[in-house]
N, C-alpha and C positions, 0 to 999 in steps of 0.2 A: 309566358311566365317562366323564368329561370328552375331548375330544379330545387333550389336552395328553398325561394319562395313558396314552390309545392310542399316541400319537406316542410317549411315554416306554417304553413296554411294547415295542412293535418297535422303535421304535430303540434299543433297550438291547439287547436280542438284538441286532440288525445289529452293535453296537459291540464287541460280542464275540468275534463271527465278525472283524471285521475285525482287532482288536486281532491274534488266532489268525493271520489274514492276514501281519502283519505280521511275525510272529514266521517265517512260513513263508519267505516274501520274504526275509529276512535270515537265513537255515538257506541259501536257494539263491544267494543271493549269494555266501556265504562257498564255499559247494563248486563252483558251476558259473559264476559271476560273468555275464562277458558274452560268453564261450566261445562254441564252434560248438557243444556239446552244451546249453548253456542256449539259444542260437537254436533247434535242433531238436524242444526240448520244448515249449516256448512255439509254436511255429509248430503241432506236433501238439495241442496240449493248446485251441487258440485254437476251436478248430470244437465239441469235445463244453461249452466256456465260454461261449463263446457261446449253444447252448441254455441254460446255466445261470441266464446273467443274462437271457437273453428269456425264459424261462419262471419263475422262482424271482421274478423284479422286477419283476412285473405284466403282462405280455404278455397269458398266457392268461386269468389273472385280470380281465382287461379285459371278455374277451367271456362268461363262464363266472361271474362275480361276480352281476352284475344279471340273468338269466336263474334263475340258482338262487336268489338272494333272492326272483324274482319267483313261482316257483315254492312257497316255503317261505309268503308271503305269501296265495297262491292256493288251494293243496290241502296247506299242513299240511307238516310235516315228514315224511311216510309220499312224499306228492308227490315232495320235494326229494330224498327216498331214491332211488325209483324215476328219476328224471331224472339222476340224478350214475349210477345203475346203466346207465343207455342210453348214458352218454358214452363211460364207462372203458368198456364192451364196444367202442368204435367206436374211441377212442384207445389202446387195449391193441393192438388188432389193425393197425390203421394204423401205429404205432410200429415192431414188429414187421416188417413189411413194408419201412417205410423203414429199418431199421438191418439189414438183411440187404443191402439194394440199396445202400446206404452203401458198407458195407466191402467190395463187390466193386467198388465204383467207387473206393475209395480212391487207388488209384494217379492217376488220373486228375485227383480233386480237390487231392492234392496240388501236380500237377506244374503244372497250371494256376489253378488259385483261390487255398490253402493258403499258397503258398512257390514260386512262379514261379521266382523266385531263387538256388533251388539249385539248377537244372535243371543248371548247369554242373557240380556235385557230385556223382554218381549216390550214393557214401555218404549224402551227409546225406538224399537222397531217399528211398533206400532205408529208413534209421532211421525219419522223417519217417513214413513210411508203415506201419510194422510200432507206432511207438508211438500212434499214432492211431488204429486196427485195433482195436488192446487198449482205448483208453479210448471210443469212440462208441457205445459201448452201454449209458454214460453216458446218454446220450440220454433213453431210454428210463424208467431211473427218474427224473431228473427232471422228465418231461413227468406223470408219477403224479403226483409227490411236488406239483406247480403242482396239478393238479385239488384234491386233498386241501387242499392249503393253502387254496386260494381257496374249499372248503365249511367249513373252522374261519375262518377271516374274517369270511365271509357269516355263520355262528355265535357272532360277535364272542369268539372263542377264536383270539386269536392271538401268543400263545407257542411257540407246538410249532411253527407255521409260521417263524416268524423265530429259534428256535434252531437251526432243522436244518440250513441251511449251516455253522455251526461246525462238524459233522463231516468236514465236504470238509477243510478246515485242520487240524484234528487227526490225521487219520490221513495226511495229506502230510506234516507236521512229525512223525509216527514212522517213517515211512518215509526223511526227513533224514535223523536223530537213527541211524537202524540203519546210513543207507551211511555218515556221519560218522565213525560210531564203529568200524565194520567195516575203514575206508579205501578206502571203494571206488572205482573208475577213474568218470571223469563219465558213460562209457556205462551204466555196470550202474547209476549211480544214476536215470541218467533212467526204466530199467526199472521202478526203485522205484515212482519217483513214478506212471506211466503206471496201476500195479495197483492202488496206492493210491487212485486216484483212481476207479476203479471198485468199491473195495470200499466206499468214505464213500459212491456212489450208494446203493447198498443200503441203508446204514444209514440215510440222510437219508429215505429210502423207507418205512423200518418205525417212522420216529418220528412221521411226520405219518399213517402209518396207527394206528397206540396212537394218536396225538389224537381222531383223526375218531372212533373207537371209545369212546374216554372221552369224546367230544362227544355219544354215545349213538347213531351211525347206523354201522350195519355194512353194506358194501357187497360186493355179492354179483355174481358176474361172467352177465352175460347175451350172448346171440348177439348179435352186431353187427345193428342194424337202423337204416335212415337214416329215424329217425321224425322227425315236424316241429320239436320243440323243438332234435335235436340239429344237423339241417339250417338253423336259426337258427343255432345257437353255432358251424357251420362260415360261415355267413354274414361272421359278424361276428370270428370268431377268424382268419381270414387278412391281413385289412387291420390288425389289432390286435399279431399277430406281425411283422406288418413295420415298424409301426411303434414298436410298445417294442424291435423292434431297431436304431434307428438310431445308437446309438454304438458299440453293437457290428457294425453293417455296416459302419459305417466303419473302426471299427479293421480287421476286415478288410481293407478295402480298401488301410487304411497298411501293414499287415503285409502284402502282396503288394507294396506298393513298395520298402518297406524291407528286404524278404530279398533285396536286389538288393547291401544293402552288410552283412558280417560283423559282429555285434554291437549291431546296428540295433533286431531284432525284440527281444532280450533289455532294451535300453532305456527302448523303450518300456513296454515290459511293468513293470518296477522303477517308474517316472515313475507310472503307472495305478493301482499298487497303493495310492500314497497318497494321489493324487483320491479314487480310490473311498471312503476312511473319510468323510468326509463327504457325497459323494452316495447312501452306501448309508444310515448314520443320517441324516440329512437326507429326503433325495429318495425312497431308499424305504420309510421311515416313512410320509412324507406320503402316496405314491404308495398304498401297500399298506391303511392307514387311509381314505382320502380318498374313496376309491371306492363302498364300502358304503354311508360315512356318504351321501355324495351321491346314489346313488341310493334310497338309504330315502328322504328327505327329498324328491326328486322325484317318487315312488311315490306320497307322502302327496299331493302337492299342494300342497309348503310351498315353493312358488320362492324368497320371500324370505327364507327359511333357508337353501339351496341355496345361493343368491348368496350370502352370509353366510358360508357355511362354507369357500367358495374363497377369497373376499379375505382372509379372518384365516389361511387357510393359505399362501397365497402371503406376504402380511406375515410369517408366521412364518419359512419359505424365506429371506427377505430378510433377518431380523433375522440369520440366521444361517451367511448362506455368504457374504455382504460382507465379513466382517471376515476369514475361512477364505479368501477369494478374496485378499484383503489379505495375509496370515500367509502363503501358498505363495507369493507372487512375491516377498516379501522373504528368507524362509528358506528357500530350495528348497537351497542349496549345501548350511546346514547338515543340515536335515534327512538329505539324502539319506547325506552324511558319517557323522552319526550311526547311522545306520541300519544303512547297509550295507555301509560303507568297511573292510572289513576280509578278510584273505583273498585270493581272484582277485580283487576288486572293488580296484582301483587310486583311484587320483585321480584319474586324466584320467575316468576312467568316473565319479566324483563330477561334475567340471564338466557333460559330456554327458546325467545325468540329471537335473541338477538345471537345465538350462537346460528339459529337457523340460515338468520339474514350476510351472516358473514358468509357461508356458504355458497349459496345463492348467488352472492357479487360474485364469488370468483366464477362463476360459470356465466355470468351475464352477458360477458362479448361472446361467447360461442352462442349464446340463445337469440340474441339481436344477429349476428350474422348469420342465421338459418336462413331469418327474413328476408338480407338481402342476399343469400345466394341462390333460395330456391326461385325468384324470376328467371335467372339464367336458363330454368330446366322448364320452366310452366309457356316463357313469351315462345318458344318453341314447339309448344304444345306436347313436352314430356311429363308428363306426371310419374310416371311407371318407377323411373329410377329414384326421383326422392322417397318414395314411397317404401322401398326397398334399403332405402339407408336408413329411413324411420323405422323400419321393422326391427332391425338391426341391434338400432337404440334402444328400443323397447324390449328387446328381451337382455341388453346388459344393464339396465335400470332398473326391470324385473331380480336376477340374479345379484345386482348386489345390492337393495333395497332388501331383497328377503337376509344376506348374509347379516348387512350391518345394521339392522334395525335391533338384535337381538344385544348389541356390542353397544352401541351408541343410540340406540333409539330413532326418535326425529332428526338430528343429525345427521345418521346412517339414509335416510329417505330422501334428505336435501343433498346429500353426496353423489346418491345415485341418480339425481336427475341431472346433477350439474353437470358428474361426468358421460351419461348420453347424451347430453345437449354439444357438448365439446366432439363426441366422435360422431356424429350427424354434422357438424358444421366440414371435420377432418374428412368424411367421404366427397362432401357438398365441394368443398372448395379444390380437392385435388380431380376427380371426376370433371371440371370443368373447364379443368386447365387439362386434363391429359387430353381432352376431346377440342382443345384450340378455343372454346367459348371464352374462354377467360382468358385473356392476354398476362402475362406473367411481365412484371415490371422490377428490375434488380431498383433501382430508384424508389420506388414503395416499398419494397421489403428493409430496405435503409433507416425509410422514414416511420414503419411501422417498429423498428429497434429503438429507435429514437425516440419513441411517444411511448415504449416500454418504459427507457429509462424516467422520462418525464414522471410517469405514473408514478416508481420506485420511490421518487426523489420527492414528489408530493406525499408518499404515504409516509415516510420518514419524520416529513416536517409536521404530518399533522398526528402523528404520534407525539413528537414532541411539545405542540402545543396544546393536548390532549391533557399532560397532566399541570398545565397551567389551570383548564377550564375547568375540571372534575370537579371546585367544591361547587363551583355555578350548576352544574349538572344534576349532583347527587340527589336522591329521592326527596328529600325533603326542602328543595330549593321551591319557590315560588316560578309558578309555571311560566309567566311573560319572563323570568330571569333565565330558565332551562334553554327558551326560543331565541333569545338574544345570544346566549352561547353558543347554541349549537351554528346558528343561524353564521356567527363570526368563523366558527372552523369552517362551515363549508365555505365560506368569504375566503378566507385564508390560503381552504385548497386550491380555490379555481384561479389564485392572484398567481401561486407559487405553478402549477401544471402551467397553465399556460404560457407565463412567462418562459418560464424553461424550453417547453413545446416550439416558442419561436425563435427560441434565443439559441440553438443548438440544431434547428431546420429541421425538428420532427415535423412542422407544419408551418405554412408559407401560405401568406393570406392572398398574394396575389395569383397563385399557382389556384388556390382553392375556388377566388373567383373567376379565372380564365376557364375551369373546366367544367362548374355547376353550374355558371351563370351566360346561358343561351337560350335561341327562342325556338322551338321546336314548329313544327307544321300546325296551325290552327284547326282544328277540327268545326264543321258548318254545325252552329247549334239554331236549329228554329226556335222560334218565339211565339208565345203560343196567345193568342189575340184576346184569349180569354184571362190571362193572368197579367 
């Protein structure tokens, strides 16, 4: 299978789960808008998501990918059997321990980490605290559900792994759909959502185990022992979780500033939800594909494959979040309008999220190219230095998240993640060219000016036919007529980008299939007699 078609395969699941996303987002809009009970959910819900997206978007798979490929390589899939069996006894039990010690520390991380900001509110603390209780045991199946996936990956079986967050969205959007329909007050819906969220664990749990089972390896639970492969993967799996969390440390870190003003936390939150459709098909496509392929390819010996395989991925990143970086700072109003203007979701909350969401685009290729730079440090088995760039970021996201929130508010909070996402991508990507990993191509750097311009040149045109569309747009347009509007500009932009994109050789379709589309070494997957 072509890398194109990898890319195509999980990003088409991620696109799905996000799609589901968005339907969820606009379910919560309409009932808890940007309310003190949508703050309180969001605020609890951001700790057990935060594992989701560090472990679910390549965290653990960082350290846990190349070890068990290297395993499957060495002693056969019986090997990789036996080594995935030493983990899960070590990460079953560990888990366990921290989500016990969690929830009796909750009160604590609320009051200081979580939602500093309500302390004046002892309700919203109290809430805050009893819905987070309920979902951090979240935790737990997705720190599984990460191991599983990253053995169908390393199995080049990765369907099961990238449908399974559409369960998280599915069963939050019936859980909507019941207090919508019920009329229920915004407390008992947050309750909804809190159980919901813990029941879609489970099930995201028992689909990447039917994978790994229909992958042919059945894992069977052993005494925890800290044998030396798994004391590697703790090596290398702590500097790897800190650092595929750094935009969700940092959103933490905005949501502890931002629960300081009513309506803040739930803003951001809306603004996030629509970055992410393209850093999740985008970034972790790339991120979740990119890894295997790199370290097979390193494993072999094949560097100038290796190098090969990042440049046309990172080109690829570029060909495709310039113009998405472009489309969010020119539409952020309307999209956000269209989306979610209806219901408690007002206008003023249109302008507020959509100044968010402009922001945001512009840091968007720097946040999708973390994804695909840090394979470069992980199929190597370096965790240590991205880690150290993540720190990096995180304390000038800190610093100017605390200056401009006081100046700008949530604005100031979106600023400061944008621009540590940008200077984590600026260590990531020079760090791996000054150390040779990364082959430096004057011919891409050409082509990367050239899809700049592209981008300039589409956000011009869709400025301009922006105030053709605005009275189709305006609040009080009928909503199928809002979707047809908006639905034509981004028609418009993708006709005018990429015409340009080809027409000026920022991008060359036969170049792009000679260098994504190859067949990589087959990996021996057994079959297991019983599925």
């Amino acid at each position: 299978m072509s890398l194109v078609k990898k890319f195509a395969t999980v990003g088409g699941a991620t696109l799905g789960s996000r799609i589901f996303g968005f339907a969820r987002e606009t379910l919560m809009a309409a009932a808890l808008g940007t309310g003190p009970m949508a703050d309180v959910f969001y605020a609890a819900f951001r700790f057990p998501n935060l594992f989701r997206r560090l472990f679910a978007e390549g965290a653990f798979n960082a350290a846990f990918v190349p070890l068990f490929s290297k395993e499957i390589e060495a002693n056969g899939v019986e090997g990789a059997k036996r080594f995935s069996e030493e983990v899960f006894g070590v990460l079953f039990s560990a888990l366990m321990i921290i989500t016990i010690a969690m929830e009796l520390a909750m009160p604590w991380l609320v009051t200081w980490i979580i939602a500093p900001g309500f302390a004046d509110d002892p309700e919203k603390t109290s809430i805050t605290i009893r819905l987070a209780v309920v979902m951090f045991p979240y935790l737990m199946c997705m720190s599984l559900t990460a191991m599983m996936s990253g053995m169908l990956n390393s199995l080049h079986h990765f369907f099961a792994a990238a449908i399974a967050p559409v369960f998280l969205n599915v069963v939050m959007i019936a859980a909507l759909f019941y207090a919508l329909w019920t009329g229920a007050d915004p407390l008992s819906t947050a309750w909804y959502l809190s159980w919901s969220v813990l029941v879609a664990g489970v099930l995201q749990l028992a689909v990447v185990y039917f994978g790994v089972r229909h992958a042919g390896i059945k894992i069977g639970f052993r005494r925890p022992r800290m044998t030396p492969n798994v004391k590697r993967l703790l090596v290398l799996a702590v500097p790897a979780a800190i650092t595929g969390g750094v935009t969700q440390i940092n959103q933490i870190i905005g949501q502890a500033i931002a629960s300081g003003k009513e309506g803040a936390i739930a803003a951001l939150q809306y603004a996030d939800r629509i970055y992410q459709l393209p850093l999740g098909v985008v970034g972790v496509a790339v991120g979740v594909v990119l890894l295997p392929e790199l370290a097979r390819a390193l494993k072999g010996g094949n560097l100038k494959e290796a190098a090969n395989i990042q440049n046309r991925s990172i080109e690829f990143v570029l060909f495709l979040t310039l113009p998405a970086a472009a489309g969010l700072w020119v539409l952020s109003d309307a999209i956000i309008r269209v989306l979610y203007e209806r219901g408690a979701f007002s206008a003023e909350n249109t302008a507020v999220v959509g100044s968010i969401l402009a922001i945001y685009g512009l840091g968007l290729p720097g946040f999708v190219l973390i994804k695909a730079l840090q394979p470069g440090f992980y199929a190597r088995e370096d965790t240590k230095t991205p880690m150290r760039f993540t720190m990096m970021a995180v304390v000038v996201n800190s610093g100017l998240a605390i200056s401009l929130f006081p100046l700008i508010e949530e604005r100031g909070i979106a600023t400061a993640e944008a621009a540590a996402g940008w200077i984590n991508t600026i260590f990531l990507f020079s760090t791996l060219v000054w150390r040779g990993h990364l082959k430096w191509e004057w011919a891409f750097a050409r082509r990367t000016a050239l899809l700049l311009v592209s981008a300039g040149i589409m956000a011009v045109a869709l400025t301009y036919a922006l105030r053709y569309a605005s009275p189709w747009l305006a609040s009080g347009s009928h909503f199928l007529q809002q979707v047809a509007a908006l639905g034509l500009l981004i028609a418009i932009s993708m006709l005018v980008y990429f015409s340009i994109a080809f027409l000026i050789g920022g991008a060359d379709l036969g170049m792009i299939r000679r260098n994504l589309k190859r067949k990589p070494k087959k990996v021996a997957t057994p079959v297991d007699p019983e599925v």
